[in-house]
N, C-alpha and C positions, 0 to 999 in steps of 0.2 A: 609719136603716139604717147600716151598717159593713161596712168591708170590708176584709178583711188580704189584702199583697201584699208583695212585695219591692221594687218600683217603680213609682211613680205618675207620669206622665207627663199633664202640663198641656198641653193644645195638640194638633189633629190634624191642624197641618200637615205640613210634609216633614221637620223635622227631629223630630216627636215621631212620627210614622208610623214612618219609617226607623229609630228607637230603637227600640221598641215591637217590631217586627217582628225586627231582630237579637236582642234580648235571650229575645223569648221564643223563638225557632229555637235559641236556645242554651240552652234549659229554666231560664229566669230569671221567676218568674208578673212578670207587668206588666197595668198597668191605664192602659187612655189616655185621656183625658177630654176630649173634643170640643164644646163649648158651643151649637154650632150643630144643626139638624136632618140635618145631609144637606152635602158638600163643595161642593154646586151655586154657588158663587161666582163672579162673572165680573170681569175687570180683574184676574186674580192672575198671579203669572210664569209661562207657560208654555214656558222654554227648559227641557231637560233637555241638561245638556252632555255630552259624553263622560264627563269627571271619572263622573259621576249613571250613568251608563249602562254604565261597568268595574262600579263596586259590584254593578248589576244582574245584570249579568253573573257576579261574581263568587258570586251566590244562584244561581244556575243559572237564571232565569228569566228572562232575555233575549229568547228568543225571542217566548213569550207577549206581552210587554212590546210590544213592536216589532209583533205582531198586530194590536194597537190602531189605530185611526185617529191618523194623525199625517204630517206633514211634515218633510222632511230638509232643512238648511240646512250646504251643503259650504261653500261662502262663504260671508262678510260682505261686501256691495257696498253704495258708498253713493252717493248724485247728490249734489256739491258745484256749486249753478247746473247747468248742464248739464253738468257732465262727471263721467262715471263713475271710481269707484275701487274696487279691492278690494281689503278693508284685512285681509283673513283666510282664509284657504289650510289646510283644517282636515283636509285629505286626508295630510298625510303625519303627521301622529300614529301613531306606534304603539301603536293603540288596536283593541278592537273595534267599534267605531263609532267612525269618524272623522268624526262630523258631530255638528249640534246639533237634539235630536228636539224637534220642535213637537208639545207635548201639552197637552190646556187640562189645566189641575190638576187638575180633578175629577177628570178619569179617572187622573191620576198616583197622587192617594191613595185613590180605589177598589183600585187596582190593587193597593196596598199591604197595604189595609185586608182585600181577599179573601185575601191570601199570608200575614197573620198571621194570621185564621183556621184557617187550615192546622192550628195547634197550640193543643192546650188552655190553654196556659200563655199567650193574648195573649187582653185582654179588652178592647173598644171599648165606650165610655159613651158616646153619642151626646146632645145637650142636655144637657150636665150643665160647669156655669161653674164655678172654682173662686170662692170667696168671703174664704175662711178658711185662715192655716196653723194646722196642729197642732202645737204644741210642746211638749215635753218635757223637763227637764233640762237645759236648755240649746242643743236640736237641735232643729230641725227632726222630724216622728214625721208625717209625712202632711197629708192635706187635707181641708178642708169642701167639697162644691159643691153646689150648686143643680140638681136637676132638676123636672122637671112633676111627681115624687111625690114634691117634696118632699126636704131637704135632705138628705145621704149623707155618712158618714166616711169617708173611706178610709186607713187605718192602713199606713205602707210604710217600710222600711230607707230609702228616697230618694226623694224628690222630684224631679221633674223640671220646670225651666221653660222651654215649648217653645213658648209662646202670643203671639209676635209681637212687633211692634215697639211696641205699646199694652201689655206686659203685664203683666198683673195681680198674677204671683207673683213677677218680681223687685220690684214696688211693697210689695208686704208685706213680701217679704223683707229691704226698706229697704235695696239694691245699690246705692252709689254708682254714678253715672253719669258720664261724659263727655258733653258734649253738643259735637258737631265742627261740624255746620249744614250747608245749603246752598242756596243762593239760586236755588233754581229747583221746581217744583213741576210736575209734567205733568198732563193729561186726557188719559181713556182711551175710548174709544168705538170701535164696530165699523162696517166700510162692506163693501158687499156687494163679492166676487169676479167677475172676468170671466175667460174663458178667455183672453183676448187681452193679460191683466194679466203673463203670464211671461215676457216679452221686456223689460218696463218697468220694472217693478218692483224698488226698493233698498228693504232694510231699514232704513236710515238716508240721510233727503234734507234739506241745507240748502240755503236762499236765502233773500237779501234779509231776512237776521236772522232765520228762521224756521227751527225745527227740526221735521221730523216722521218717528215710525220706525212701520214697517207691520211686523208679524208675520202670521207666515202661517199660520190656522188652516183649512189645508184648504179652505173653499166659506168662507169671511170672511176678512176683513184685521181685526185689531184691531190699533188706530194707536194711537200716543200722540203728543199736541200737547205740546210743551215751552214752558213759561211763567215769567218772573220770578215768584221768590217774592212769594206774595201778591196776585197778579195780574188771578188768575179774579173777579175783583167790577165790575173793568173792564174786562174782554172782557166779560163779560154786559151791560153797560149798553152796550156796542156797536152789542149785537143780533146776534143768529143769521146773519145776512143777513152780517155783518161778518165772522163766525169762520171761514164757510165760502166764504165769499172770499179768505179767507189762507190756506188749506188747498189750495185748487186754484190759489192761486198759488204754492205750492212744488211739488204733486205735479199738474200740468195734466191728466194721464189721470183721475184721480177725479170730472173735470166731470160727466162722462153718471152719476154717481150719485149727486154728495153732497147734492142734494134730497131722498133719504132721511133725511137726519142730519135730523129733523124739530124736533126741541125738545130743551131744558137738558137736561130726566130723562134722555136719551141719551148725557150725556158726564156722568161721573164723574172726581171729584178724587182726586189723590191727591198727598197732602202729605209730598214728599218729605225725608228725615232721615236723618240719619245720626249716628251714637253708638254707645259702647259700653261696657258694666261696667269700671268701672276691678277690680272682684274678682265674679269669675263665682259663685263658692260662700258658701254657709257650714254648718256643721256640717249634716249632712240632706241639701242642698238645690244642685242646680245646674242654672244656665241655659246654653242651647244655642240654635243659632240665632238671629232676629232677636229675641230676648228676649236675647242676651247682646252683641248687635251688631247694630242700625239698619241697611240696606245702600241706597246708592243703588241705581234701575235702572238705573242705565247696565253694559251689558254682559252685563244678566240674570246675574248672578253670583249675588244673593243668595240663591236656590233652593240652588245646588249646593256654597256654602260652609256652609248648614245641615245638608245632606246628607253631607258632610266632617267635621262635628262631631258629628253622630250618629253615624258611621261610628267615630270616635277613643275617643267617650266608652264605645259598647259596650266595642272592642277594648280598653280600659283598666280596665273597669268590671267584667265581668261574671265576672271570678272572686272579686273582694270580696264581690258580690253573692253569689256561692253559698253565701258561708260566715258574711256578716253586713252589717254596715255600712261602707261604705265611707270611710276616714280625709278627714281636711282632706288630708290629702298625696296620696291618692290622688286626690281630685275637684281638685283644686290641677294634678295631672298634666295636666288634659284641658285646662283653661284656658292651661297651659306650652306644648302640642302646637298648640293651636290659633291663640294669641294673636297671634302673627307673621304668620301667615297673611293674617289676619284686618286687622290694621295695615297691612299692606303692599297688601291689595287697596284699600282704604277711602282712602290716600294716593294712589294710582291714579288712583282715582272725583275726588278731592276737585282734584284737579290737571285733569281733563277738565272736569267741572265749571265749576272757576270757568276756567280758560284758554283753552277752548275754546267750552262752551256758553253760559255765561254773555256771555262778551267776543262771541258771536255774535248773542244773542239782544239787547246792549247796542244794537250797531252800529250795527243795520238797514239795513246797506249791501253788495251785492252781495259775495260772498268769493272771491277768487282762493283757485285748490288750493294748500293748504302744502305745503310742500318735503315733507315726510312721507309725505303722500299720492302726490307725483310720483315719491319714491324706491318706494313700494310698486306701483305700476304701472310701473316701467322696470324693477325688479329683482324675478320670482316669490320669490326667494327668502327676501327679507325677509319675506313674509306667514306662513314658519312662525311670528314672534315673539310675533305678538299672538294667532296660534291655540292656541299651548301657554298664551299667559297668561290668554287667555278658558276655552279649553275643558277646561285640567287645573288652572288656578290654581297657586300654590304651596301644595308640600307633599301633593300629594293622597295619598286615604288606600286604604287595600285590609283589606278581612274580612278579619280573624283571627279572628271568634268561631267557635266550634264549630259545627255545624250536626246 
């Protein structure tokens, strides 16, 4: 089977969702190709930041959005040993939401996925992997993928590669890589909600060398334990008894439940990297998102700087698109727009990383509050810095495409 479009788009996470949905609102046909049955995935980022939720806003469907089940997070507060810090004041943005909306993914790229609907010109391929590029003349000319009937052409002026930090289309597309690293690796797992949890509760608690951050999904907490690279083979040969011993020795309120956390299948790895294309395109073909840049979590950023490059690439793209193919200079553009951004959050990450988590997680000796932390409790005023740099990033972007 075959199929002609103007834009193929690999991946139906957030930054190939949000592509998808801008280009075809601006009558561009797109086709987005999703590998999986259904978004149902757990352990994925669920911060939407401000930055994520202007663009929303920006489509007129804000409201809707915000209908959804979800949590508001005005602060960042963290327990360093016992004493609290708030390290993020995300109230005086001048933003429409001046907070950071807790949404598990799924329902971020439902939401998405129902808004592209909307118009004839957005088509979702559910189960369908890409395997194969098409090329022509020297260019990139579309994709092979895989579905349950059996494999599919799909023929398009561009390629999109939107499919993650594993992905597939920059590996064909043979994209040099950076590779930056980092030596720490987290588990993700979920522990039940108490009502009595909203007085207690930091998003991010260390002690005694032990890092652990709680997200708030509404009736659950899903935590992430921070581990040396490499690490999880030797907390398993611990034993369970051992992991959730040092879980309730940093966060002592989770006693009365963490006999839930019953076995391994309950905490998932995730092997954290970071990297990025030293050249994002080539003739055909460009990547976006953690296909064109690895992001650490720390600071849940890597959601809303794919959602920033989807927002660029439309706003730069989709008049080439109406009339043909878009140049190396043009797809060059979106790499130039983004690239800085991109380097300067990741230097960020890679600085908390090893100077902070790392040098914590080295320790294992009780941490006196850094001067940092002291100046952000004696002065509110300092917490606008890290809230402009968490929740709008540099460079954030704003719809220009047509609607």
């Amino acid at each position: 089977m075959t199929f002609e479009t103007r834009c193929c788009i690999a991946g139906g996470g957030p930054a190939g969702m949000m592509l998808g949905v801008l280009l075809a609102r601006a009558g561009i046909p797109v086709v987005v190709l999703e590998k999986h049955a259904d978004f149902l995935r757990d352990f994925r980022g669920d911060t939407v930041h401000p930055s994520t939720l202007e663009v929303i806003g920006e489509l007129g469907v804000l409201d809707e959005f915000l209908a959804r089940p979800h949590s508001e997070l005005r602060e960042v507060r963290g327990m360093i040993g016992d004493e609290r810090v708030t390290i993020a004041d995300f109230s005086h943005l001048r933003v429409r939401c001046p907070f950071i909306a807790m949404v598990p993914q799924w329902d971020f790229l439902n939401f998405l996925a129902d808004y592209g609907r909307r118009y004839s010109t957005f088509q979702l391929v559910m189960r369908a992997e890409v395997f194969e590029l098409i090329e022509r003349d020297g260019r990139v000319a579309g994709v092979r993928a895989q579905t349950p009937d059996g494999p599919i052409d799909i023929h398009a002026a561009l390629v999109i590669g939107a499919d993650g930090r594993t992905s597939t289309v920059r590996s064909l597309a043979r994209l040099p890589v950076e590779e930056i690293g980092a030596p720490i690796d987290v588990l993700w797992m979920r522990l039940p909600k108490r009502a009595a949890d909203a007085g207690m509760a930091a998003l991010g608690n260390i002690r005694n060398g032990h890092v652990f951050v709680m997200l708030d999904r509404v009736d659950y907490w899903q935590c992430a334990y921070v581990i040396p690279k490499g690490g999880y083979d030797e907390l398993r040969r611990m034993g369970l008894d051992a992991f959730r011993a040092e879980i309730v020795g940093v966060v002592p309120f989770l006693t009365d439940r963490i006999a839930e956390l019953a076995a391994w299948d309950q905490v998932k790895l995730l092997t954290v990297r970071i990297d990025r294309l030293r050249q994002w395109h080539r003739p055909g073909l460009l990547c976006i998102g953690d296909a064109a840049h690895a992001m650490s979590p720390i600071g849940g950023v890597g959601i809303n700087l794919a959602i920033q490059d989807a927002v660029a690439a439309a706003n730069l793209l989709h008049g080439p698109l109406q009339h043909g193919t878009p140049s190396g200079a043009e797809l060059h553009a979106v790499q130039r727009r983004r690239e800085l951004p991109t380097r300067v959050t990741q230097r960020m990450q890679v600085f908390l990383q090893d100077h902070v988590i790392f040098r914590t997680l080295k320790s294992g000796a009780p941490m006196k509050l850094p001067l940092v932390a002291r100046l952000l409790n004696r002065f509110p005023l300092l917490r606008r810095i890290p809230a402009r740099l968490v929740g709008l990033g540099f460079r954030p972007e704003h719809v220009r495409t047509p609607g």
